[in-house]
N, C-alpha and C positions, 0 to 999 in steps of 0.2 A: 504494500500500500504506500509507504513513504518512498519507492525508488516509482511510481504510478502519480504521485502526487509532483515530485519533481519535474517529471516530463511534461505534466498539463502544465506547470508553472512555466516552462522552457516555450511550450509550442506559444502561450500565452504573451511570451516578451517578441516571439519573432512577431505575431502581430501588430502588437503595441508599435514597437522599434520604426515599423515603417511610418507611423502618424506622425512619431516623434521629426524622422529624420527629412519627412516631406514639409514638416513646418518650420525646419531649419535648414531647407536648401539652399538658401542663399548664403549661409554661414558654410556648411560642411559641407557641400556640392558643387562648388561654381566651376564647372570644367573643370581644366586641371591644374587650377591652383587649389583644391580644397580637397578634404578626406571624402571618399568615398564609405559607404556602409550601404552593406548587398543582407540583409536577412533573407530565409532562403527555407522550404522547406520541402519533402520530399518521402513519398511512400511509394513501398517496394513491394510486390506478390509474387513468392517463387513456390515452384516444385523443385525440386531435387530428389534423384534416384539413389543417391548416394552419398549425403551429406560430408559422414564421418570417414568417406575413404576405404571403406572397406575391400578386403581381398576380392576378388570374381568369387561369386556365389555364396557371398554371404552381404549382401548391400540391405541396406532399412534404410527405404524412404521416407519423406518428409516432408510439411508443408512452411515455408520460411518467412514471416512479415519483417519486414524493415522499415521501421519510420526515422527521420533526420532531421533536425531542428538543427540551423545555425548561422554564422553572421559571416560573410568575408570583409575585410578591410584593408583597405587601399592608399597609401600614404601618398597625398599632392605629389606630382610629376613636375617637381622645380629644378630649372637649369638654373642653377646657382652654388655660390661655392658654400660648405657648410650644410650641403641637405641633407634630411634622411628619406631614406625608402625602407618603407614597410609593408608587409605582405602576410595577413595574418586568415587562418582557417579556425576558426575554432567550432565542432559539432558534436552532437552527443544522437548514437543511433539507442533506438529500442527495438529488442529484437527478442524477438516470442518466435518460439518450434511448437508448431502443434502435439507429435508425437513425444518430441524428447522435454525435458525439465529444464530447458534451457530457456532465458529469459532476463531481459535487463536492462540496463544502460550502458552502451559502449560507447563512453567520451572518447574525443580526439583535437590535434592541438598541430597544422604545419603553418610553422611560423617564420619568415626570412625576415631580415632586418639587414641595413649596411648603411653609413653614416661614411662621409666623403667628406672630411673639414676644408678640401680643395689645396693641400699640400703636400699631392702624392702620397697620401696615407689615406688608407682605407680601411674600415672595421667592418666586419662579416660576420653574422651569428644565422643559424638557422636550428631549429629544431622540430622536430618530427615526432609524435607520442599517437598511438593507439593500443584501443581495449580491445581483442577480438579473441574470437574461436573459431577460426582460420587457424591452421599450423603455418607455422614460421616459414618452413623450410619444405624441399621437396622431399625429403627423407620422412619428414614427421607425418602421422595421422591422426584421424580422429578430431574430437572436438573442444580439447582443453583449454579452459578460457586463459590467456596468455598480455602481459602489457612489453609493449616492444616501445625503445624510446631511442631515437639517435639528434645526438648535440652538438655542432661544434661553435667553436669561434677562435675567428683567425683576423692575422693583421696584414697586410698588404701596403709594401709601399717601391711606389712605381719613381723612375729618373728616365725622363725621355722615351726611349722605345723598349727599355730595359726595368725588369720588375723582381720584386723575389716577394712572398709569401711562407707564413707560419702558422697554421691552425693545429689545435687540437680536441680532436672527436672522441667522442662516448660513443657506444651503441650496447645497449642491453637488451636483455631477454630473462622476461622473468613470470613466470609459472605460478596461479592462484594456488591451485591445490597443493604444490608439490614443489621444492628446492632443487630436486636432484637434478634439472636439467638447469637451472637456472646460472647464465653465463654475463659477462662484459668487456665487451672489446675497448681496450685503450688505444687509440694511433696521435703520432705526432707526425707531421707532413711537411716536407719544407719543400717548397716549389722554386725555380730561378725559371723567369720565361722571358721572350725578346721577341717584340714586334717586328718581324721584319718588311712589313707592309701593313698597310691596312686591314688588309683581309687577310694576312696571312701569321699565325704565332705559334713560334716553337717554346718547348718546354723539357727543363730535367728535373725530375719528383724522386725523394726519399721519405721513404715512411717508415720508422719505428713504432713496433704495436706490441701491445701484453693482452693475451686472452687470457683471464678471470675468471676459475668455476665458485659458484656457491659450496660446491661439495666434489671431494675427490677423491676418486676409487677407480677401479678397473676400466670403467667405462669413460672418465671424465679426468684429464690433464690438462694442467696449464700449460702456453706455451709462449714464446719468443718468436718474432719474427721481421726479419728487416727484408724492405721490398724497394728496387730502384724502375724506372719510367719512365722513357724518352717518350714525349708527346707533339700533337700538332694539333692547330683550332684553326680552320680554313673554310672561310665565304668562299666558297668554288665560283655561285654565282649569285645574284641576289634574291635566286629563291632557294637556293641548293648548300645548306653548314654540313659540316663535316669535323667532329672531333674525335681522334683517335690516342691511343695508350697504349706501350707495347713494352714490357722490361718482365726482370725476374725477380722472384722471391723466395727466401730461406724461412721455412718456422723449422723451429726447434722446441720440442715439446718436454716438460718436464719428466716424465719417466721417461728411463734413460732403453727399457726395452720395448717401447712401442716407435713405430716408423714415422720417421722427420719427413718434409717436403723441401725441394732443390726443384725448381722449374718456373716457367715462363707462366706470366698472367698478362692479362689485357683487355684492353675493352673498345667495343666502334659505336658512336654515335652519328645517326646520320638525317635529317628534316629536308624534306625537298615539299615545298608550297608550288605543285603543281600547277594548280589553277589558282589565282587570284580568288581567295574568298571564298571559294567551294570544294577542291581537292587537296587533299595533304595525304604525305608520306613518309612514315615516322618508322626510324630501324634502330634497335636495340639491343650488340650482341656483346658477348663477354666468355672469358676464361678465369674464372676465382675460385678460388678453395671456400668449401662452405664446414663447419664445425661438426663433427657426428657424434653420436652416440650410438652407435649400431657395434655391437661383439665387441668393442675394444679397437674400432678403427678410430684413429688419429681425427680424421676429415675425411672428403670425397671434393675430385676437383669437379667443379659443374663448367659445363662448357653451352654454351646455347646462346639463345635470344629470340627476341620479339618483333614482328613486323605489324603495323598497325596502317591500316588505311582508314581515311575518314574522308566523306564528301556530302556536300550539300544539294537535297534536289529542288532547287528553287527558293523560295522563302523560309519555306514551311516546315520541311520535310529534312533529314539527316539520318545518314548512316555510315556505324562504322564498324570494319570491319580487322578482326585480330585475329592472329594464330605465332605461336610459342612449340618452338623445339628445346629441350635438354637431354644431353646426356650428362649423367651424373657415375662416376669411377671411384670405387673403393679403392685401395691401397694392398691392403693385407686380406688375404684368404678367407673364409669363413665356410662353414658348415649348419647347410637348414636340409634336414631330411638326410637321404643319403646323396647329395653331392657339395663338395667340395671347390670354393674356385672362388674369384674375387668378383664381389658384386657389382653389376654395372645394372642401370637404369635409364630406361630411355621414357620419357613426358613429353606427351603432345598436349598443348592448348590450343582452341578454336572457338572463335566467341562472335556474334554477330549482334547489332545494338541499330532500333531502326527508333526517330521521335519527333512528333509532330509538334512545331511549334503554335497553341494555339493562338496564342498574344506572345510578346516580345517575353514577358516573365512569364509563362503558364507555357507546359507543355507535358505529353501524356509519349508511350512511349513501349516497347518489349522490348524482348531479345532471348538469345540461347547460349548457351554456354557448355562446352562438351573440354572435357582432364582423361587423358587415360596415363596409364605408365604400365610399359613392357619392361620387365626385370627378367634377366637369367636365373632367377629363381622366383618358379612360379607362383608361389604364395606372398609375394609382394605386388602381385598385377593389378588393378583395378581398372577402374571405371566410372566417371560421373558425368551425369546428362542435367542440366539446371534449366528451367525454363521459366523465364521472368513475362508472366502475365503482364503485367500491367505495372508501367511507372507515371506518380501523376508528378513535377516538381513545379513550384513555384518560386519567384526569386523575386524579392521587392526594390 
């Protein structure tokens, strides 16, 4: 009743907010010299065949509501020296399972911030917090309600074409029910980059990082690891960025009998704005090591990425369209049933998203959502099919 009473009070200020902010437009609105505030809200009706992820032929479906109450905010767009930019998400979903006991509030918090005093020095903070029961990782399943938080802030100071950077990030992971998985990554990042054109900027990155377990035993090590990255950030053309990442990385893990990592990580970022205002092209791919707790392996490297298309049909009408490859590689050997051999996993995603705009703020909206994962050992395979009846959201 008191996490029920909260939410009416929440849905209650997104309405309010907007009278407030429409009889202070002249103050907090005036183009872009003034704050912006977006209250916004938004209900979701899914099926899903397979929630918690379960192996092939053992799935419990489910019926999923999701309602979102929240505000974005937009810090004045001033060319001037001394400004700040701010970019703030803050929402809290409520989320009822028909079948299972699941039910709540899952607040959330993506906040960027960066302050320019206009002498080559820059501050940059961003942070990232959600509540969900989503597993983390492609390794984990099931529904365990989980808070993930990543922080940094970093200082930046630029001489001419020539730059160098220093942040340091948090990322955690941490478990309602249960400690035993619960982890935090430390990194320290120092960047040196040089414009060599306008469009075009190279970069050399060092990261010193310490992974953090809550609890350690056989399954759970701390570890060490220093990772270097020669990079490039290049307008190809003025609808086509391109940022890339290509170096190596050492972890060295605290028990001295399980297996370290020596190898190459990377990552490609790629946006092509096809069509003026209606198509976009958006590529997302990577080589990182992700943290395991499976039999005593170290980590698994994940290798993949995302392609997203999105297009506009007219006014009205949008669709976008996504699919996700990984392959994910154990290290060390393991034993399920009678074979023997190192686990590899292959994830497909593929998600389709169609929505009608019926006014500028209101629109109504479906979509599909299909995860499978082929493992060399069969009893990791599954399967999920999600289908989103209906989404109504509104934005003030």
């Amino acid at each position: 009743m008191k996490a029920a009473a909260l939410f009416c009070l929440a849905l209650l200020c997104v309405f309010l907010l907007p009278l407030k902010v429409q009889a202070e437009r002249g103050l907090l609105l005036s183009g872009n010299e003034g704050w912006q505030f977006h209250p916004y809200l938004t209900f979701q009706q899914y099926y899903d065949d397979n929630p918690s992820r379960n192996p092939k032929g053992s799935e419990e479906s489910d019926y999923l509501s999701v309602g979102r109450t929240g505000i974005r905010i937009v810090s004045p767009n001033e060319a001037r020296k001394g400004r700040v930019r701010l970019k703030a998400d803050l929402y809290g979903d409520w989320l009822i399972f028909a079948k299972r006991d699941i039910k709540g509030i899952r607040p959330a918090l993506d906040l960027r911030f960066d302050y320019v005093p206009g002498t080559g020095l820059e501050v940059n903070v961003f942070d990232v917090f959600t509540m969900t029961n989503e597993a983390p990782t492609n390794e984990e399943t099931g529904l365990a309600l989980n808070v993930q938080n990543s922080g940094q802030f970093g200082l930046k100071y630029r001489f001419a074409r020539v730059g160098v950077s220093v942040a340091y990030q948090n990322d955690l992971l941490e478990y309602t029910a249960s400690d035993a998985n619960d982890r935090m990554l430390h990194s320290i990042i120092s960047t040196l980059f040089c414009e060599v054109s306008p469009s075009f900027k190279v970069s050399a990155e060092y990261t010193y990082g310490l992974v953090k377990y809550a609890r350690l035993d056989l399954d759970h090590s701390d570890a060490v690891f220093h990772q270097g990255q020669m990079g490039i950030d290049w307008e190809a053309t003025p609808k086509i960025t391109v940022a890339a990442r290509a170096g190596y990385q050492v972890r060295d893990y605290r028990v001295a009998s399980r297996g370290d990592y020596a190898g190459w990580v990377g990552s490609l970022a790629l946006d092509w704005n096809i069509l003026a205002r209606s198509t976009t092209l958006s590529l997302r791919a990577a080589r990182d090591l992700v943290e395991s707790v499976y039999q005593g392996n170290n980590y698994y490297a994940s290798n993949g990425g995302t392609l997203v298309l999105g297009h506009r049909l007219g006014e009205r009408w949008r669709v976008s369209i996504n699919g996700s490859w990984y392959l994910d590689q154990y290290p060390d050997a393991t034993t399920e049933g009678a074979q023997t051999q190192r686990r590899s996993d292959q994830t497909w995603i593929a998600g389709v998203d169609l929505d009608f705009f019926i006014t500028q703020g209101l629109s109504v909206g479906s979509g599909y959502f299909h995860r499978e994962r082929d493992s060399n050992f069969d009893g990791f395979d599954y399967r999920e099919n999600r289908v989103k009846f209906i989404q109504i959201a509104s934005v003030f």
